[in-house]
N, CA, C and O atoms as a DFTB+ gen file, in Angstrom:
556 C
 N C O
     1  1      15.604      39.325      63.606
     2  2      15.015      39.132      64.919
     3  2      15.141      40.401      65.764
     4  3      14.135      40.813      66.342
     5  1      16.069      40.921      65.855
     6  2      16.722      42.424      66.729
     7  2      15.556      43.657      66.202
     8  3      14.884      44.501      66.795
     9  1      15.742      43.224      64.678
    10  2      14.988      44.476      64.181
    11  2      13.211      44.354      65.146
    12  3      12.720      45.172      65.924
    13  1      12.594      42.873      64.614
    14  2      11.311      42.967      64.983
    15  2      11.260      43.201      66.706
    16  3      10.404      43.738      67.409
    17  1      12.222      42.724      66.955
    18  2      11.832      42.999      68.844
    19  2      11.892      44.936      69.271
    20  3      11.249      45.574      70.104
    21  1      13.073      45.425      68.159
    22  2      12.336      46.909      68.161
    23  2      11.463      47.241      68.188
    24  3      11.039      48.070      68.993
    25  1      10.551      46.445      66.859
    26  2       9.412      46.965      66.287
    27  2       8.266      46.872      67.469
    28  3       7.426      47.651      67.918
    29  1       8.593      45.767      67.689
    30  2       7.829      45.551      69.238
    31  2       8.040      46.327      70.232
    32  3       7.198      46.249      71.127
    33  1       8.755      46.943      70.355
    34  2       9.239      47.454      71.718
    35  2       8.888      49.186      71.114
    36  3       8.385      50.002      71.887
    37  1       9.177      49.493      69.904
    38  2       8.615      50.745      69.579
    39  2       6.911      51.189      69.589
    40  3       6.400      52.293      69.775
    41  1       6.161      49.594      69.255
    42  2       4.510      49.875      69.278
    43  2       4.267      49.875      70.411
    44  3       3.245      50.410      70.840
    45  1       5.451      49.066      71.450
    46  2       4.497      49.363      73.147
    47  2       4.891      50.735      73.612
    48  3       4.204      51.263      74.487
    49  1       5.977      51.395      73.092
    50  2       5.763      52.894      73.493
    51  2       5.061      53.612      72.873
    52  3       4.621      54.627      73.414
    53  1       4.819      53.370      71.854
    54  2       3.633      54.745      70.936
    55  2       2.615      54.282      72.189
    56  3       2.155      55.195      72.874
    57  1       2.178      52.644      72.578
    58  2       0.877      52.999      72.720
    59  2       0.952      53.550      74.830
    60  3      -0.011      53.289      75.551
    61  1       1.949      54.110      75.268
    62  2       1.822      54.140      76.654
    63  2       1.962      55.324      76.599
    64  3       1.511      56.113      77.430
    65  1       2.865      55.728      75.218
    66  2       3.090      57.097      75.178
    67  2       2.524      58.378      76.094
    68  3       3.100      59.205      76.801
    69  1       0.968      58.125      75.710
    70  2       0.575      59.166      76.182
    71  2      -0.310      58.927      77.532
    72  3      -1.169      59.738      77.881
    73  1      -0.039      57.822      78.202
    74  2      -0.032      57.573      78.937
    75  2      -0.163      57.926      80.552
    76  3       0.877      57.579      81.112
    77  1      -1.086      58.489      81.446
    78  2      -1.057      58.977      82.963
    79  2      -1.298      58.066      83.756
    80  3      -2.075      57.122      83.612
    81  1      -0.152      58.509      85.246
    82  2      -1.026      57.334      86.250
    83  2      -1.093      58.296      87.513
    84  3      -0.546      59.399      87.483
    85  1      -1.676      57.907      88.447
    86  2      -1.346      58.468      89.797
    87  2      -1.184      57.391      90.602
    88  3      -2.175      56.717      90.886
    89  1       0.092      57.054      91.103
    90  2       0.621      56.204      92.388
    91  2      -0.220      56.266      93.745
    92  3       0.015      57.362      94.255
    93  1      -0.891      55.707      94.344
    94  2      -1.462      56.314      95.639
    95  2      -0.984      55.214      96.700
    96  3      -1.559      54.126      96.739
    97  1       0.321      55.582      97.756
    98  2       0.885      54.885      98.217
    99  2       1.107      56.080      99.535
   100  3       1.343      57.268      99.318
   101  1       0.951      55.365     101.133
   102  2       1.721      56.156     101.834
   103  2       3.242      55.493     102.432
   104  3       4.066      55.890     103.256
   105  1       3.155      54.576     101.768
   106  2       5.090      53.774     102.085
   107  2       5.598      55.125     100.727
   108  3       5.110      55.104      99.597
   109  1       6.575      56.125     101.163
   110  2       7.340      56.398     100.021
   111  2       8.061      55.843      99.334
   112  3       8.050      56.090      98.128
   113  1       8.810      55.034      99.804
   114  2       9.702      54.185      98.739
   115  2       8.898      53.692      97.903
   116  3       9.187      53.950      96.735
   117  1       7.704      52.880      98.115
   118  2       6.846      51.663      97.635
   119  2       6.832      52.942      96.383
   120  3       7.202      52.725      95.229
   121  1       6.303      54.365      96.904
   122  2       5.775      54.952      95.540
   123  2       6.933      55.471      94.673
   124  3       6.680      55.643      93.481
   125  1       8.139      55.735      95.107
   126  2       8.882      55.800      94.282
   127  2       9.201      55.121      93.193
   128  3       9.403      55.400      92.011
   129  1       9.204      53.693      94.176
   130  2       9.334      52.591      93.281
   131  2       8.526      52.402      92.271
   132  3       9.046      52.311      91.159
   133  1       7.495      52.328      92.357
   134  2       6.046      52.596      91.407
   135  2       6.308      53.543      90.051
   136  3       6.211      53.375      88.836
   137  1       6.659      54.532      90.865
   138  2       6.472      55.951      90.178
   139  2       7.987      55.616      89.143
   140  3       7.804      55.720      87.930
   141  1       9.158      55.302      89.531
   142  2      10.123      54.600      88.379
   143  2      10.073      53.691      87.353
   144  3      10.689      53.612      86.290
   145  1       9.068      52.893      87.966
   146  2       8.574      51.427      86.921
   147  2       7.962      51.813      86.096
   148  3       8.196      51.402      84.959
   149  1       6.779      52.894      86.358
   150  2       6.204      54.225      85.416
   151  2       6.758      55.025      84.436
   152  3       6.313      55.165      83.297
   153  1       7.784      55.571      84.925
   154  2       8.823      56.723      83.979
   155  2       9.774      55.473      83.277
   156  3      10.061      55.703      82.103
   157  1      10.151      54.548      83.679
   158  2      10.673      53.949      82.862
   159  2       9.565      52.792      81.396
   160  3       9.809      52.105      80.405
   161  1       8.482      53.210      82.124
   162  2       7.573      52.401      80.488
   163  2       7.046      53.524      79.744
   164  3       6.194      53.387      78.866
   165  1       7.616      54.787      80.137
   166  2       6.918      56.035      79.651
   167  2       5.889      56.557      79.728
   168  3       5.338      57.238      78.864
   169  1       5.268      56.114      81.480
   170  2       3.893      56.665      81.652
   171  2       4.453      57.736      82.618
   172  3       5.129      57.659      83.644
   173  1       3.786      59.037      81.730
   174  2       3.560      60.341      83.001
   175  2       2.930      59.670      84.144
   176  3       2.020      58.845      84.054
   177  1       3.549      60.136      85.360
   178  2       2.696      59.875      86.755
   179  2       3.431      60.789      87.856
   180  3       4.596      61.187      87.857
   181  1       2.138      61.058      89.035
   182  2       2.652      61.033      90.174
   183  2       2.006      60.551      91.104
   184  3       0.956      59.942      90.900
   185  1       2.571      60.755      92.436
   186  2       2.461      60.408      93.384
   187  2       1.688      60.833      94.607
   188  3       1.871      62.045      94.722
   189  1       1.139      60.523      95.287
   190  2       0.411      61.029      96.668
   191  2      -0.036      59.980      97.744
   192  3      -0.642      58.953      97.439
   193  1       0.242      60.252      98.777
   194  2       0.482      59.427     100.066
   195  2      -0.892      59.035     100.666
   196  3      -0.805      58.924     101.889
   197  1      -1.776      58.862     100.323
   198  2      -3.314      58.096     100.993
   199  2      -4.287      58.548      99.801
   200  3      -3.931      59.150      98.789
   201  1      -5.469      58.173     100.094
   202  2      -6.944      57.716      99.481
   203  2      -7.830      59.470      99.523
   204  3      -8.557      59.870      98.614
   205  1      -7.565      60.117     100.573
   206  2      -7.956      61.111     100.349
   207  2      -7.260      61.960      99.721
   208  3      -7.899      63.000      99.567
   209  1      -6.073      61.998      99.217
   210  2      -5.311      63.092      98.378
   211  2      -5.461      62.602      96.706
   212  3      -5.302      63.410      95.791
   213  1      -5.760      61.286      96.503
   214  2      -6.107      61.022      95.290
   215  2      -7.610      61.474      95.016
   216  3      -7.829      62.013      93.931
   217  1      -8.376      61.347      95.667
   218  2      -9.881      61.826      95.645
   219  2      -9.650      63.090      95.371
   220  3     -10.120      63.629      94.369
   221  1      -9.012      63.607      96.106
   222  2      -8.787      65.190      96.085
   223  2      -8.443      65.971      94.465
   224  3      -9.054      66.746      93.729
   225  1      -7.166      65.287      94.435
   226  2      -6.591      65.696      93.049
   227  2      -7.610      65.359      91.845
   228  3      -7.535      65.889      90.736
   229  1      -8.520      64.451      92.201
   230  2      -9.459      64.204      91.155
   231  2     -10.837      65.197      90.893
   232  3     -11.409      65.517      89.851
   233  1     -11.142      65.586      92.580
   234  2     -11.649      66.751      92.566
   235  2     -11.152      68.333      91.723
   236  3     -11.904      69.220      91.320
   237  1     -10.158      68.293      91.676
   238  2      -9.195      69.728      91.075
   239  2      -9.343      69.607      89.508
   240  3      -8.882      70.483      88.776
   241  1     -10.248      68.074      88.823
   242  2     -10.240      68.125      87.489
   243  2      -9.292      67.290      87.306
   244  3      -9.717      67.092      86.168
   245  1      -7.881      66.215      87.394
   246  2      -7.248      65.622      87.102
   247  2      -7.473      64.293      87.037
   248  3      -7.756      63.462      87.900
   249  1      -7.176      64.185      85.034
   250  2      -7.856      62.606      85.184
   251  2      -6.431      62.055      84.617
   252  3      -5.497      62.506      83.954
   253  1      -6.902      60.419      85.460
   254  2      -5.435      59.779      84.773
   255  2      -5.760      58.581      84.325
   256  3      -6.751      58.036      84.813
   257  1      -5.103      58.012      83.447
   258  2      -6.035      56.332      82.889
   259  2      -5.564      55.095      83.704
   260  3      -6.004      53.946      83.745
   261  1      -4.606      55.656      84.291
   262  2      -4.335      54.463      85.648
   263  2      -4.038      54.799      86.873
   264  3      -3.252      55.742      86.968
   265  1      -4.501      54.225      88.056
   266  2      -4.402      54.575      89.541
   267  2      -4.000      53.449      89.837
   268  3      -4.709      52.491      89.531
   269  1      -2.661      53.225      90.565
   270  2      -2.439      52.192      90.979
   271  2      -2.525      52.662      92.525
   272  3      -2.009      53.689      92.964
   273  1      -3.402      51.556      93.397
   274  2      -3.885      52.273      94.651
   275  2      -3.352      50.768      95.776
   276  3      -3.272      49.545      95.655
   277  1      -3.102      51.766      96.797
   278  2      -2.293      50.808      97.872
   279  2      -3.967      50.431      99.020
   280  3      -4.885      51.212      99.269
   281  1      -3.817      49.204      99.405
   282  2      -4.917      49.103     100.779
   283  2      -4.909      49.882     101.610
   284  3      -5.786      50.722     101.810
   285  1      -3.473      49.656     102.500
   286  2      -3.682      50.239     103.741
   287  2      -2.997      51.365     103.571
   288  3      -1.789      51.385     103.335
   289  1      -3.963      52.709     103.717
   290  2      -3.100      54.003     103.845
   291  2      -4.046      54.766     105.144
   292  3      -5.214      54.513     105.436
   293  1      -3.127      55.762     105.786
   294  2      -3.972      56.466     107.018
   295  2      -5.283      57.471     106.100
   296  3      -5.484      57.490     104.885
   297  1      -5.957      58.174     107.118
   298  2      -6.465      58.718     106.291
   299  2      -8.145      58.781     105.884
   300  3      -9.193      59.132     106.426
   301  1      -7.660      58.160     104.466
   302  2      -8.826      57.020     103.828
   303  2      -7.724      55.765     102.940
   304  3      -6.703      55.726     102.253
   305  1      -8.625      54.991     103.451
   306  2      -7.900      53.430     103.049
   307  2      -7.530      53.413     101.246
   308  3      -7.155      54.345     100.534
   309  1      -7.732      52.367     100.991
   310  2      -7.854      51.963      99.528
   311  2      -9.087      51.553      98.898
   312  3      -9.144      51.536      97.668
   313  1     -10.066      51.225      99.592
   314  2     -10.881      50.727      99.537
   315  2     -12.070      52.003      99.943
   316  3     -13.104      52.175      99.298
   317  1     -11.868      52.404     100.531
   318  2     -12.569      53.733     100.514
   319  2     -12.848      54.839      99.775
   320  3     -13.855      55.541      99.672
   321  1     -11.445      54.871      99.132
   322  2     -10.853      55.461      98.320
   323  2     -11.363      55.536      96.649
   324  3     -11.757      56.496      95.987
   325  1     -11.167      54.062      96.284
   326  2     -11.326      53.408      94.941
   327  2     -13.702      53.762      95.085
   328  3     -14.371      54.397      94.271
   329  1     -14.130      53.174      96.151
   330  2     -15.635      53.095      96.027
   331  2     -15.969      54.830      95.817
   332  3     -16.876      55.022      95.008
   333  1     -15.491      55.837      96.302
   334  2     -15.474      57.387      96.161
   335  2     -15.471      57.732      95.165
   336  3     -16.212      58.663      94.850
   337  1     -14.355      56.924      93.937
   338  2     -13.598      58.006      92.666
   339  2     -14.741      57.130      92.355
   340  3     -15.643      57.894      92.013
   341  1     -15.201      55.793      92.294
   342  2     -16.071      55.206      91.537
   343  2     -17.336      56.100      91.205
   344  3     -17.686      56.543      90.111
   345  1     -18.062      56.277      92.731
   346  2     -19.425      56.887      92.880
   347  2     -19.138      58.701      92.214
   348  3     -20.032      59.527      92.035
   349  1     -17.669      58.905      91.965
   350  2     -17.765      60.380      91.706
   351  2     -17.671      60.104      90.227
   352  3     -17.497      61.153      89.606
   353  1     -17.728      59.093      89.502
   354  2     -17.821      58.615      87.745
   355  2     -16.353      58.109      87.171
   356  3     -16.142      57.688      86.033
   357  1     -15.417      58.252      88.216
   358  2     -13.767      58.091      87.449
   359  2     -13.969      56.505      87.190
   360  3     -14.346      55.609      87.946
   361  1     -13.615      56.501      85.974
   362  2     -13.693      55.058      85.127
   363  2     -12.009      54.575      84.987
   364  3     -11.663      53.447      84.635
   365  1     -10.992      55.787      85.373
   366  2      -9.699      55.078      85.222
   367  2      -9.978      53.823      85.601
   368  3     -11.028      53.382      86.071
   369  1      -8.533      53.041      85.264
   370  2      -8.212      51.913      85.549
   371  2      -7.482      51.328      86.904
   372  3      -6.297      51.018      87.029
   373  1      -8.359      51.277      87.720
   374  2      -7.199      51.346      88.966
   375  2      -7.808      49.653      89.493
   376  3      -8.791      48.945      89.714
   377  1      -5.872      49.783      89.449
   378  2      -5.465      48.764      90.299
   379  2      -4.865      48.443      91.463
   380  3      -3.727      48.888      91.613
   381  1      -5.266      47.876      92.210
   382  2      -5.539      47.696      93.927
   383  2      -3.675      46.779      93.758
   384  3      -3.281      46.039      92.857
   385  1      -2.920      47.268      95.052
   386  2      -1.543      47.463      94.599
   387  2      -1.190      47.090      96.353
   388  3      -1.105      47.965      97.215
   389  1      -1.054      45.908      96.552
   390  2      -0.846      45.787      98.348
   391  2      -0.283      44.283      98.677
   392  3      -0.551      43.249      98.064
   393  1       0.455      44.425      99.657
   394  2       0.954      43.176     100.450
   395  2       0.085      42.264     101.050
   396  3       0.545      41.248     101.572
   397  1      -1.560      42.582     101.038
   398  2      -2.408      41.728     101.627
   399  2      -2.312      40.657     100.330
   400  3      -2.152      40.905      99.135
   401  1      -2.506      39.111     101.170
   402  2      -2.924      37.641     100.329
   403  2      -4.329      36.926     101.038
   404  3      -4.964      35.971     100.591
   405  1      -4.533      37.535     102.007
   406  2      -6.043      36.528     102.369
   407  2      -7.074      37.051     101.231
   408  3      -7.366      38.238     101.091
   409  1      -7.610      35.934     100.394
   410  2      -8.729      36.074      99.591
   411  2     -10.119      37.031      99.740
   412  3     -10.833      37.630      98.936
   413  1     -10.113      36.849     101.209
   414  2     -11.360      37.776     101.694
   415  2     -10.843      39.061     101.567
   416  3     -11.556      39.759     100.846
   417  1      -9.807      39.656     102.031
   418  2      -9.579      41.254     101.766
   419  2      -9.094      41.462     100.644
   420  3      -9.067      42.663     100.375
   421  1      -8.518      40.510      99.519
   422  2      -8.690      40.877      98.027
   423  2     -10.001      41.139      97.598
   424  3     -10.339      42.153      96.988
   425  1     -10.969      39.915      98.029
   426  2     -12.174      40.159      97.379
   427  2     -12.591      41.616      97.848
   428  3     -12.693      42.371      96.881
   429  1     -12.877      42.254      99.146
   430  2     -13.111      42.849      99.477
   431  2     -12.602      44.383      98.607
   432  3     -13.325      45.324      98.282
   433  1     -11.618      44.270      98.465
   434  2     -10.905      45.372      97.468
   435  2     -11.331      45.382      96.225
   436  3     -11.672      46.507      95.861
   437  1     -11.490      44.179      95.080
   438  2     -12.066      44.272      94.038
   439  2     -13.260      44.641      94.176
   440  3     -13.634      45.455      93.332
   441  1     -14.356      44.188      95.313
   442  2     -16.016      44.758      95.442
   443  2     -15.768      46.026      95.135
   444  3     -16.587      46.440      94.315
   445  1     -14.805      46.985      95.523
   446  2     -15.074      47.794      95.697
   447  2     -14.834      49.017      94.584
   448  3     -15.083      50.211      94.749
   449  1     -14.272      48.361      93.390
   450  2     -14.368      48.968      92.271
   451  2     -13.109      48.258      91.580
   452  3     -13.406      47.712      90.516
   453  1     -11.480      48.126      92.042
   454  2     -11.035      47.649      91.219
   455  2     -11.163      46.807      89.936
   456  3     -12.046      45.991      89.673
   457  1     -10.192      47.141      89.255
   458  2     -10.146      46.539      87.689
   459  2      -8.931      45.186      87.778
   460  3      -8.556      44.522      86.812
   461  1      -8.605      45.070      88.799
   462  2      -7.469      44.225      88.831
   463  2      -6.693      44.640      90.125
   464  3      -6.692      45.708      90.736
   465  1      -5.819      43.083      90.424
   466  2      -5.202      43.580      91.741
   467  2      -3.509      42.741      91.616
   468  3      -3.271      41.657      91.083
   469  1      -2.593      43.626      92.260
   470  2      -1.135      42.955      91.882
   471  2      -0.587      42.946      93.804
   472  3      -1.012      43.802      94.579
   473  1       0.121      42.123      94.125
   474  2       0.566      41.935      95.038
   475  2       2.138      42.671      94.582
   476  3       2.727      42.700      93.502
   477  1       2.526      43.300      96.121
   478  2       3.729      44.319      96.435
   479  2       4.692      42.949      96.570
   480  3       4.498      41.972      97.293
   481  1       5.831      43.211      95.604
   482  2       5.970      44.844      94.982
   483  2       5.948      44.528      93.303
   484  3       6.392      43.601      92.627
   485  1       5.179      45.816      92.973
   486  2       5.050      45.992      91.292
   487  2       6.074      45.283      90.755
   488  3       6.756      44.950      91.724
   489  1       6.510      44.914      89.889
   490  2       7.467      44.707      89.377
   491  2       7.307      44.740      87.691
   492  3       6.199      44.857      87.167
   493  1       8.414      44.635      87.000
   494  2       8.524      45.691      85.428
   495  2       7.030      44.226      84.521
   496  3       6.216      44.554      83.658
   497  1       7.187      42.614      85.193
   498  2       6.070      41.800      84.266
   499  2       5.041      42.210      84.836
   500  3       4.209      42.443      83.959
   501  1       4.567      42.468      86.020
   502  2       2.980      42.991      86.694
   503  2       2.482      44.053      86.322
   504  3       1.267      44.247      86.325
   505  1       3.619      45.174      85.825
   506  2       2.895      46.252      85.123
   507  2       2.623      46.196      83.425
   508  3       1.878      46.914      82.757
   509  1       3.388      45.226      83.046
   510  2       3.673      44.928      81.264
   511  2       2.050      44.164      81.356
   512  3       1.146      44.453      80.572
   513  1       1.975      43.596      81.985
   514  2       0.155      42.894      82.096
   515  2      -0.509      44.008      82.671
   516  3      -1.695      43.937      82.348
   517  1      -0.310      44.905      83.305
   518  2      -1.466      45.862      83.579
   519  2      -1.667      47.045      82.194
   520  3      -2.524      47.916      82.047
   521  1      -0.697      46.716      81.453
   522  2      -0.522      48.007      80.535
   523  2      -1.508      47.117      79.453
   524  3      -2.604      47.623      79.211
   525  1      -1.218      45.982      78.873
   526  2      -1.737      44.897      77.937
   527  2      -3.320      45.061      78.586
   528  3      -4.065      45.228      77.620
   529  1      -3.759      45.069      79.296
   530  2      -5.203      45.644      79.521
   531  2      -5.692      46.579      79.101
   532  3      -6.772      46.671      78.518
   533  1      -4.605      47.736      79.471
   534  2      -5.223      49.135      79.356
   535  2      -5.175      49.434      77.860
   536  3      -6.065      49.985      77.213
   537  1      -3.835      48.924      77.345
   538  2      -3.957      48.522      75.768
   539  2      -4.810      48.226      75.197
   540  3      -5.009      48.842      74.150
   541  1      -5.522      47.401      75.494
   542  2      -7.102      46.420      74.886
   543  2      -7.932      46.932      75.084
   544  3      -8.843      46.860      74.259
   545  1      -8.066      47.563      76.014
   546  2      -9.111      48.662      76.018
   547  2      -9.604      49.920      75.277
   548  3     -10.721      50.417      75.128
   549  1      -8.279      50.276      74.837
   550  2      -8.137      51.166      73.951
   551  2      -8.174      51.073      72.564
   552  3      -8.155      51.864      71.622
   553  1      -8.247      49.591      72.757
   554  2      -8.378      49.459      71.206
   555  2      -9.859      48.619      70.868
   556  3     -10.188      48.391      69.703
């Protein structure tokens, strides 16, 4: 039993292995936090504090296969943000990452390109299901 739960636990790192995300959070902790739950499943990532610095970095050529993106940031929002990288062709996987629960401003966030949405705060099963996507996709 020990052995196969390795075996398991060794195929979910080959497949995150190579793995990028960019955190887009302006709570720092929130992205720290993020950005740990990350380094600890073995996804390269970083971090940047609103909607226009992720646009940005995407402008400079940097692609990542997951964006986990916060609603409310100064700036440009989340939602502003996510419809931009969309219309500029970024197909990452980003997921809309916020303390809002009214249905209308979820929906409102998925219209707007998300692939999925997790209520704050991430935690190690909300990202093990966001990875099992990105997994399936890849395969």
């Amino acid at each position: 039993m020990e052995a196969k739960n390795k075996n398991l636990l060794a195929s979910q790192d080959m497949a995150t292995a190579h793995l990028t995300a960019l955190v887009v959070d302006d709570n720092m902790m929130n992205r720290k936090i993020h950005q740990k739950l990350l380094k600890n499943a073995g996804i390269q990532n970083q971090g940047v504090g609103n909607g226009k610095e992720a646009v940005d970095i995407h402008c400079y050529g940097q692609i990542f296969d997951l964006i986990l993106m916060d609603m409310d940031m100064p700036i440009m929002n989340g939602i502003q943000a996510t419809k931009k990288l969309r219309s500029m062709g970024i197909s990452s996987m980003i997921v809309g990452v916020s303390s809002r629960s009214m249905e209308s401003e979820i929906q409102q966030f998925m219209e707007a390109g998300l692939d999925d949405y997790q209520v704050k705060p991430l935690t190690k099963t909300k990202l093990t299901s966001i990875l099992d996507k990105i997994n399936h996709n890849f395969t």
